[in-house]
N, C-alpha and C positions, 0 to 999 in steps of 0.2 A: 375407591370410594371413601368419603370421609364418615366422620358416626353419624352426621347429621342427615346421609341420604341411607344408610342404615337404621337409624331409627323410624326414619319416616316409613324405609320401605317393609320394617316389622309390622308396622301400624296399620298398611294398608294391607298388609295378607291378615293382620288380624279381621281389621272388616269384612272382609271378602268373606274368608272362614265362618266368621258370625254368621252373615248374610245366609250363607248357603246351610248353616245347620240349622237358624231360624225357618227357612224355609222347608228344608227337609221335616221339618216338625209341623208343619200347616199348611200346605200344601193343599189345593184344593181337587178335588177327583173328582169327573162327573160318573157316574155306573153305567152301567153297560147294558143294564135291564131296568124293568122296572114290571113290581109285582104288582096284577089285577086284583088279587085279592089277601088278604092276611094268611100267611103262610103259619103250619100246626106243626106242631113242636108235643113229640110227647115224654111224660117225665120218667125217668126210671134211675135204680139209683137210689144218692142222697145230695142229688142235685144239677143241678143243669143253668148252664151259658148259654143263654141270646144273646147272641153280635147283633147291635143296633140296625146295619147293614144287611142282615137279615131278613128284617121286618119291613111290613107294608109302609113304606112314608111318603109325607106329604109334607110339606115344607121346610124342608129340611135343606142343607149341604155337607157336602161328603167332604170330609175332612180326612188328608193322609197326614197319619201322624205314626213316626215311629213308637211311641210311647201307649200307645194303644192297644188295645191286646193281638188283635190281626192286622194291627199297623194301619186301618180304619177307624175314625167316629165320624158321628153327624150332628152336627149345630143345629139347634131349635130355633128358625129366624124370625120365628112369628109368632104373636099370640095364638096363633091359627095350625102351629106345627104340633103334626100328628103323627105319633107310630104306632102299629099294631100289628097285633101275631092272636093265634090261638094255641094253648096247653090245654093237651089232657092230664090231669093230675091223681092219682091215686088220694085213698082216703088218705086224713093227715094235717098237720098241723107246718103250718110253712112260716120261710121269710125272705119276704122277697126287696131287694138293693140293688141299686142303680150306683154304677160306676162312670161318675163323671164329673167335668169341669166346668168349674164356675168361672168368665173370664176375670181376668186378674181377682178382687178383691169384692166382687160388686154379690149381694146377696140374688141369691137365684135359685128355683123352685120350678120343680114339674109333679102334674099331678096324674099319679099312677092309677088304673082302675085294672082291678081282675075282678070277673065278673061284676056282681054288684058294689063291691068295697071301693071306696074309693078316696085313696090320701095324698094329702100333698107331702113328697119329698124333697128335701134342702140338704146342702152339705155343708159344711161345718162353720162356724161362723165367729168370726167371717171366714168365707172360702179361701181354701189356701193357694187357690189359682195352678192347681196341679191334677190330675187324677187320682179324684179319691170313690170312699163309696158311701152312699148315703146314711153313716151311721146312727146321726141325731135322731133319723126319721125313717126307722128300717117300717115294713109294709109285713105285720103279722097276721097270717089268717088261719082259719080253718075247712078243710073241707072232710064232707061229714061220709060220702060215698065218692068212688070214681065220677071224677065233672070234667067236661071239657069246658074250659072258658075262655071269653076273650080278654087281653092284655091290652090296654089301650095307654101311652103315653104321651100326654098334653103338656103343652107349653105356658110355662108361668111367668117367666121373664125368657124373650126372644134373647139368645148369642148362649146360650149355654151349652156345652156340648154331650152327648151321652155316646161310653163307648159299649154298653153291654146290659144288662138285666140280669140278675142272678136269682133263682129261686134257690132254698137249701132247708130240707124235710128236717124238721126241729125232734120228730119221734119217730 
């Protein structure tokens, strides 16, 4: 073979290669369940992981991505995309961040509520188009006795994706 059908044929296993780690990184998954109700999560510790995949959703898609934490997230496709869970939380002073992506570079926003508090979360900006965590706009609260609340996470710009919820007791 001469270089010329050697260069090409580098070219084409490079595509291919591309092709298939692109893929292996967005990959779409349908579940295998689907929860009736907001599944409760309680806190203990100095903090606690919700996997998105966890929680009660609704318009959402499941996204297999090796970069994820359980090789799982879920795209927000709608103004209309809803997750939620319930925590019980001991008394305490918290902070709660969302670890997710913005796609490519486009600004993107969801707005978190536990119980009555409720804020809009954004990641960094512009987004780095990677898996990050909401630091601009961490979600500080207090709670003043043992509460159980609801978690509810809404959609601000549809295509974002979220791979997890982090609370982390500040005292």
């Amino acid at each position: 073979m001469g270089k010329g059908y050697t260069r090409r044929f580098a070219w084409l296993l490079f595509f291919i290669l591309s092709a298939k780690v692109f893929a292996a990184d967005h990959d779409l998954v349908q579940p295998e369940w689907e929860l009736l109700e907001p599944p409760v999560f309680n806190f203990t510790g100095k903090g606690i992981k919700i996997e998105i995949e966890d929680m009660q959703l609704s318009g959402f898609t499941y996204l297999e991505d090796r970069n994820a934490s359980a090789g799982v997230a879920a795209s927000l496709d709608t103004d209309e995309s809803v997750a939620e869970c319930v925590i019980t939380l001991p008394a305490g002073r918290y902070e709660c961040m969302l670890r997710e992506r913005a796609k490519k570079t486009e600004r993107s926003a969801v707005t978190v509520r536990i119980g009555e508090k409720t804020t809009v979360v954004s990641p960094s900006n512009p987004p780095l188009g990677i898996w990050e965590f909401t630091l601009r706009t961490p979600v500080i609260f207090e709670i003043a006795e043992e509460t159980t609340v609801p978690v509810v996470l809404t959609s601000q710009t549809p295509g974002m994706a979220v791979d997890y919820v982090q609370f982390v007791k500040l005292d």
